[in-house]
N, C-alpha and C positions, 0 to 999 in steps of 0.2 A: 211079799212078792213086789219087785218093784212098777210102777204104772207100765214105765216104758224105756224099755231095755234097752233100745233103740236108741233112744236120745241121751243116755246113763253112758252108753260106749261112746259116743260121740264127744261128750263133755270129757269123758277120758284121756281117749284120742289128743284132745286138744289141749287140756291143760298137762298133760305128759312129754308135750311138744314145745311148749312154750313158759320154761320152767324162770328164765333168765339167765341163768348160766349155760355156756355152750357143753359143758361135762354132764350137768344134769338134765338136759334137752338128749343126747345120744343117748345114754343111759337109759333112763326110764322111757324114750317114745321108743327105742326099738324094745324094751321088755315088752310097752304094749302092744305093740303091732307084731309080735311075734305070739305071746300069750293070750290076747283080749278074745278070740273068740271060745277057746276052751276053758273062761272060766265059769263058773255059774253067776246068780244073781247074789249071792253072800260073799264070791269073792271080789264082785264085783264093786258091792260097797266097802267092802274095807280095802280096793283098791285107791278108790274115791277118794277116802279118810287119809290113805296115805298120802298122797297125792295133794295133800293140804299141810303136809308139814313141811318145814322152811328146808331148802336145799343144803344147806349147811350139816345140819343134823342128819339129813339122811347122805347124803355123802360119806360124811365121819364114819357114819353107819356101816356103811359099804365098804369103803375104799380101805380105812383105818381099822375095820370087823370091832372096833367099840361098839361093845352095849348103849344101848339106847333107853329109858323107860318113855320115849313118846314113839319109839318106835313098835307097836303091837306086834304081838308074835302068832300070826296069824299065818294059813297056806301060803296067799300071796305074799306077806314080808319073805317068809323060808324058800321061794321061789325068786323071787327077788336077788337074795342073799347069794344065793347058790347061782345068779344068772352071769352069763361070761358076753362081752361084747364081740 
């Protein structure tokens, strides 16, 4: 269980938004502000996790549908993958 879910969404929020690049700020802060409250506390860490990988790799990921192996294949990556701007 995480302590506090609360401040887990917030650190989300924020680093979803301030990624460095302006394609991966649009991208992934509107996936979370669209998805962040229905997800649970599991997918919310492996939101987290992703969330730590370099935008380059997850871009590729996305935009190019190349396979990844840092990318985990987890709900929310498959949510992710599948999400339209």
């Amino acid at each position: 269980m995480i302590a506090n879910k609360g401040i887990l969404k917030k650190q989300i929020i924020y680093r979803s938004m301030r990624r460095g690049t302006k394609e991966m700020d649009l991208l992934l802060g509107n996936f979370v502000k669209k998805h962040i409250d229905e997800l649970n506390a599991t997918d919310l860490k492996d939101l987290a996790k992703l969330l730590f990988i370099e935008d380059e790799v997850i871009y590729k990921w996305y935009i190019e549908k190349s396979s990844d192996k840092l990318i985990p294949k987890t709900k929310v990556s498959m949510m992710l993958k599948n999400f339209k701007l």
